[in-house]
N, C-alpha and C positions, 0 to 999 in steps of 0.2 A: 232826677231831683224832684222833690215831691214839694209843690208850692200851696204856701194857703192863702189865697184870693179870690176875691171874690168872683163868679162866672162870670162877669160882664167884663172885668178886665182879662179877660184870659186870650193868651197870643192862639193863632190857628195851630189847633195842634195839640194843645193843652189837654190836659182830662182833667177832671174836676172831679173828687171825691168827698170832701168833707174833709173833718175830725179824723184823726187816723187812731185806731182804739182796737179792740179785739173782735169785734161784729162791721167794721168797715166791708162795703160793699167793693172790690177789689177787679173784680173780674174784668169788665169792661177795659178799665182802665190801665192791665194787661194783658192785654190782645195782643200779641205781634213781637211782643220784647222780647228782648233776649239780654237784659241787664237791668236789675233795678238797682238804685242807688239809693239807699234812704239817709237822709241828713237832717230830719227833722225829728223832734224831742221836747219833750215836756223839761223845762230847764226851772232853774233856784229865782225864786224870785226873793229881793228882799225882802227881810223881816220871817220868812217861814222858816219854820225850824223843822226838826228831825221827828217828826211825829208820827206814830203810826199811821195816821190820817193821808198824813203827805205821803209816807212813804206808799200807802197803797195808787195815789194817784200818778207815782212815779211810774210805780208797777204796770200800771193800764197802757200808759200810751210807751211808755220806755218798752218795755218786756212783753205784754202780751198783745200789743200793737204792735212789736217789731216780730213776734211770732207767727201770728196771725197773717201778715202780707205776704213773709217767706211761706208758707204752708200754701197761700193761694198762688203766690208768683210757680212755688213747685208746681205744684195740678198746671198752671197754664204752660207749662213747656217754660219756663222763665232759664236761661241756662245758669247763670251770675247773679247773686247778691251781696252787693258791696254795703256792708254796715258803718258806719261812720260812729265809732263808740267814746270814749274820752278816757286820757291816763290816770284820770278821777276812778278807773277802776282799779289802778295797782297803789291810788294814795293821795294825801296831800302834799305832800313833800319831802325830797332827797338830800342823804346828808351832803356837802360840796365835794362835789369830785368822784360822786358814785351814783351814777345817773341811771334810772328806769332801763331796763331791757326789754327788746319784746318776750324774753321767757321770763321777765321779774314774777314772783307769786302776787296774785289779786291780795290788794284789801282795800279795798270800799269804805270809805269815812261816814258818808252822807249819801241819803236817798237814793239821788240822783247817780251816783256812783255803782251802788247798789244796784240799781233797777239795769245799770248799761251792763254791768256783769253780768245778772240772770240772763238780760236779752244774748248776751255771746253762747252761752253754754246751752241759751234751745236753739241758738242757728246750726252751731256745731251738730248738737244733737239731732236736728233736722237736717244735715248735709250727709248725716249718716245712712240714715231714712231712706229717702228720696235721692242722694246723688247731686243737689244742687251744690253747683260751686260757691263757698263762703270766701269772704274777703274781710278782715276785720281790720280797722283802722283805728288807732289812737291818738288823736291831736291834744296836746296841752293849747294852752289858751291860743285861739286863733284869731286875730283882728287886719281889719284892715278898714275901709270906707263905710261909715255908719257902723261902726266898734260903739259897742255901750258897756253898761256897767262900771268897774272899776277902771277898765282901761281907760274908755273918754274919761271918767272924773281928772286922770295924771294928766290925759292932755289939757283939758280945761287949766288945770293946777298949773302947768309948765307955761300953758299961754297968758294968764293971768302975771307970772313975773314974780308971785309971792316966795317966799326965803321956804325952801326944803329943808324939814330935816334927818336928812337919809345919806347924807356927805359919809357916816361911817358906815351904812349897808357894805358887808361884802360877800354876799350872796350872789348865785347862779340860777337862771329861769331859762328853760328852754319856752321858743315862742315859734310860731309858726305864720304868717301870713295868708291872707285869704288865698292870693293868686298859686300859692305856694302847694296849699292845701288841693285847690283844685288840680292844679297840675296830677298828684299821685292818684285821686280820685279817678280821672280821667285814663291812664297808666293800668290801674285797677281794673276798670272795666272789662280789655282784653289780654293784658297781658298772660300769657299761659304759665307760670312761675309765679302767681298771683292768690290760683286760687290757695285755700286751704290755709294762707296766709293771717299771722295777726302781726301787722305795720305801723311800726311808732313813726310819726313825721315829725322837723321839724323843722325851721329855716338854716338847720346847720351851723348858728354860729349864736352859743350862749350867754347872756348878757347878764352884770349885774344889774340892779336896780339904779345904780346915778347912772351908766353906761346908758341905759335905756333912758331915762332922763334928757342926757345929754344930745343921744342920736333923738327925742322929739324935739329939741332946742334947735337942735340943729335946721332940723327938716324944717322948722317956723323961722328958720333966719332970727332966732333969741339967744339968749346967754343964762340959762336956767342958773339959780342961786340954790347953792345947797352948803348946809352947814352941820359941824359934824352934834349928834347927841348920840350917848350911848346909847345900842339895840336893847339892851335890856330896860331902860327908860321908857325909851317909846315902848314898848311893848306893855309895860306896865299903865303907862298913861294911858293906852288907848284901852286895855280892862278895866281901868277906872271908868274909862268916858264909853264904853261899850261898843268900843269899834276892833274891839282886838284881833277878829276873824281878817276885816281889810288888811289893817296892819301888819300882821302876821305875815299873808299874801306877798307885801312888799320886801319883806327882810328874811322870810325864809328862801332855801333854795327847793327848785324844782325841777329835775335837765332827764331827758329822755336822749339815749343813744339810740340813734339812728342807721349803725353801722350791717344791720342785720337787712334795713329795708334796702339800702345802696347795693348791696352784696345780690341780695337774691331779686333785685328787679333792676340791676342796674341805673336807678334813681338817684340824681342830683338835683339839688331845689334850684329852679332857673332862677330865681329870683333873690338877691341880697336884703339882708337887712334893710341897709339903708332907703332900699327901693320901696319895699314895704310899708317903713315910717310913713316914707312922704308920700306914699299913697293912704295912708291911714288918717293922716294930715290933713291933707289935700281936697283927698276925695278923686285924683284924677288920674288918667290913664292915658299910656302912649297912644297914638295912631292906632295899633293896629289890638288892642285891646291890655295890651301889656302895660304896666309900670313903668313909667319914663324913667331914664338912668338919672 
């Protein structure tokens, strides 16, 4: 896991590098390993658009920062490199009932998409190289405890009581959970049927939008209100009102099959949906680090 904090909070043990970018100083910081894992990325902030601008600053830390550590993790003897990439590179969304594969063809919408693409095809390229075992990963949206963006705003939404209107949403989202997520990461690391691998995750079990509504109603002990208005409505309102990108999100579908990561790693998500919510909810965890049922 590559963390960014500050050296004085850093637990024993931690390395401390910086910015992670194409000229990071790496070496120190793998000494000894035999597995890196990178999960960090220059992500969409609101309000940026698709600019050449952005797009080069995707490029930096997305692609030639994920380059660049795999080329140094090579030279230090590193055996594994586990990349954590996003479905954001095969699209923004699937029609219902025909869900992402891991051998779907890429297409990259936005930057950030973009940039995790390039970064796959130099690790590949780089595993050719050198011999370094690659592991490519795909999560669609992952939340769980401290989730932000669009997901907190539904939960806010849901915990607030106010009338939804997405009662006629009947769209499909694959989602994943954080505990969920980690689970294959960790799986990744040595499994030997692993490397050379590119792995869609996902919590296995895909939700419409009230569905997902309902299981955060739920997990708050609420009774969400939703009422039905046409998808084309909304979708219209929210390009008038300039939120069409959110809204969109909400009423399209977007599902990743999973059946190729089960098969060749033997992988099942310990973790259910509903466990998930109310850890995303919550914020809180069983005993022994897991999801209380």
């Amino acid at each position: 896991r590559l963390l960014r904090q500050a050296a004085s909070d850093a637990a024993p043990g931690d390395r401390i590098v910086g910015n992670i970018g194409p000229d990071t100083d790496w070496l120190s910081a793998l000494d000894g390993l035999a597995c890196v894992v990178l999960c960090a990325a220059h992500v969409h902030r609101m309000g940026a658009g698709g600019s050449g601008d952005d797009l080069a600053a995707y490029r930096r830390v997305n692609t030639q920062g994920t380059r660049h550590l795999a080329q140094v993790a090579a030279r230090a003897g590193v055996r594994r490199f586990v990349f954590v990439s996003s479905v954001k590179v095969l699209g923004e969304a699937t029609p219902p009932g025909q869900p992402f594969r891991h051998d779907s063809p890429p297409c990259p919408q936005d930057p950030y998409g973009q940039s995790k693409w390039e970064a796959e095809q130099a690790l590949w390229s780089l595993a050719r190289e050198t011999g370094i075992e690659v592991v490519v990963i795909r999560p669609p949206l992952v939340y769980g405890p401290g989730v932000g963006a669009n997901f907190q705003r539904l939960i806010r939404w849901v915990a607030s009581g106010i009338p939804l209107p997405l009662k006629s949403v009947r769209n499909r989202r694959s989602l994943v959970s954080i505990d969920n997520l980690i689970d294959l990461i960790a799986l990744c690391t040595h499994h030997p049927d692993a490397a050379g691998q590119t792995l869609l995750v996902s919590d296995g079990h895909d939700l419409s939008t009230p569905a997902l509504i309902a299981g955060l109603g739920q997990a708050m002990g609420t009774h969400p209100r939703l009422w039905p208005v046409p998808v084309a409505c909304l979708l219209l309102a929210a390009r008038l009102a300039g939120k069409g990108d959110t809204v969109a999100r909400l009423v399209q579908s977007l599902q990743v099959d999973i059946a190729h990561t089960r098969a060749q790693l033997g992988w099942v998500p310990p973790f259910t949906v509903e466990q998930g919510l109310a850890r995303a909810v919550t914020g809180q965890a069983g005993h022994d680090g897991r999801a209380a049922p």
